[in-house]
C-alpha positions in Angstrom: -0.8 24.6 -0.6 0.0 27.1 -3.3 3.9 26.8 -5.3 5.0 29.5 -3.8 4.2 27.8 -0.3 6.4 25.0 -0.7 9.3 26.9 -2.4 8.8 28.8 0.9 9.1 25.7 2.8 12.5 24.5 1.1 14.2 27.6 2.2 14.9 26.1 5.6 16.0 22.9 3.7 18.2 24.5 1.3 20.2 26.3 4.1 21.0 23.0 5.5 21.8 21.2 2.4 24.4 24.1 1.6 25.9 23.2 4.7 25.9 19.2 3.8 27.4 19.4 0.4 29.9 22.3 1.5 31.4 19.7 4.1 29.8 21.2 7.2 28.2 18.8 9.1 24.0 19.4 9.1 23.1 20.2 12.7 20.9 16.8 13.9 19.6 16.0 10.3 19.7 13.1 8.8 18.8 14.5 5.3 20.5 16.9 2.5 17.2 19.1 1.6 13.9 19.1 2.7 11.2 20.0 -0.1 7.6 20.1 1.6 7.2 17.5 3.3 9.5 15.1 1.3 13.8 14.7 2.8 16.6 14.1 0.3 18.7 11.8 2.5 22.5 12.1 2.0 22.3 8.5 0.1 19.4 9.8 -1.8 21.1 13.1 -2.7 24.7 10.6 -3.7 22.3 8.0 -5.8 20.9 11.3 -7.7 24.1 12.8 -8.2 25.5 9.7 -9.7 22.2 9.4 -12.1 22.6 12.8 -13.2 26.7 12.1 -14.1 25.0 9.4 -16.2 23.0 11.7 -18.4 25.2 14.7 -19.2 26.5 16.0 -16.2 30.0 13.8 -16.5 31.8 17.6 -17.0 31.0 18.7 -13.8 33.2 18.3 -10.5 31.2 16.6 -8.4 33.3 17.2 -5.2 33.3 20.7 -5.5 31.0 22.4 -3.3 29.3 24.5 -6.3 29.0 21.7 -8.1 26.9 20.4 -5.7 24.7 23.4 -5.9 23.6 22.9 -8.9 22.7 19.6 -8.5 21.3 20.3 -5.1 19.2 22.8 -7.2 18.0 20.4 -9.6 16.9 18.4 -7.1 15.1 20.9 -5.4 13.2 21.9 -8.9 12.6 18.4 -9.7 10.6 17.9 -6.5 9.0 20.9 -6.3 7.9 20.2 -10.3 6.7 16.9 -8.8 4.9 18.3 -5.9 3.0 20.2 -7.8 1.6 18.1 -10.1 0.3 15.9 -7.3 -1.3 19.0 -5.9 -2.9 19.7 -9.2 -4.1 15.8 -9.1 -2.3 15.5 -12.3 -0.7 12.4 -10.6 -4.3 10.8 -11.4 -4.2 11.9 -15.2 -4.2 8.6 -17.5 -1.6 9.4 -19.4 0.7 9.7 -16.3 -0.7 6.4 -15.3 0.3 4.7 -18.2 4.0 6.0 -17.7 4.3 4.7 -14.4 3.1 1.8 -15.3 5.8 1.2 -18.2 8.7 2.3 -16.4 7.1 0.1 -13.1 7.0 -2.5 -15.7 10.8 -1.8 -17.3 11.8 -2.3 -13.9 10.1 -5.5 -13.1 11.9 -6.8 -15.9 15.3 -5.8 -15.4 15.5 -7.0 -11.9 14.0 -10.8 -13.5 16.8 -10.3 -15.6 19.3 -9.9 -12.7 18.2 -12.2 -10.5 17.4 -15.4 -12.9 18.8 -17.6 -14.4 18.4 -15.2 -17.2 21.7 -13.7 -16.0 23.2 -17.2 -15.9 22.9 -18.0 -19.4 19.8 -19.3 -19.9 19.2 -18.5 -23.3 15.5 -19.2 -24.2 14.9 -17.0 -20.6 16.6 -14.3 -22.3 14.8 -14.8 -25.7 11.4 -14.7 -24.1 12.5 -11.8 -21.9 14.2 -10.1 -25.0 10.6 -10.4 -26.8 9.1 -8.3 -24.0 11.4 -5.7 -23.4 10.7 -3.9 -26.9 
């Protein structure tokens, strides 16, 4: 499937995310966008939103319904970015590998780090835990 395929495909999607984030109930969907074969459920679509006013976005009016669009957009690029890549097998490059294993990794630790004792003041659990988190 070509790029121009799926960005063909998410024109259905699109239509019924614009009428999610504009307040207009999505006709028997349970999902924002679809991109391919991949749905952006509403909580999905909220959770990105909210990681995106993390990183620069904090300017933008969330509730407003052109607001959304643009972030709606982003998340349509981003995917179709990512669903590329995997078409192109780039998912299986080394170096991409190695990335999601790090971040896989990142998060392994922070969630020790929430759920231990690490988060209850153990101290030589944090200095151990400190060590590998460089």
């Amino acid at each position: 499937m070509r790029f121009t395929d799926l960005a063909n495909k998410s024109i259905a999607g699109i239509a019924c995310a614009l009428w999610a984030c504009c307040g207009v109930a999505a006709a028997q969907t349970d999902y924002v966008v679809r991109v391919g074969d991949e749905q952006i459920s509403v909580a999905e679509f909220q959770q990105r939103t909210q990681n995106m006013m993390k990183t620069g976005f904090r300017h933008i009016d969330i509730e407003a319904p052109q607001a959304k669009k643009v972030f709606l957009d982003g998340i349509i690029a981003h995917e179709l970015l990512a669903q590329e890549g995997m078409r192109r097998g780039l998912d299986r490059d080394t170096v991409v590998a190695d990335e999601v294993r790090r971040v896989e990794e990142q998060a392994l630790r922070t969630l020790v780090q929430k759920r231990s004792s690490v988060a209850s003041g153990d101290w030589s659990a944090k200095v151990a835990l400190a060590a590998w988190t460089c």
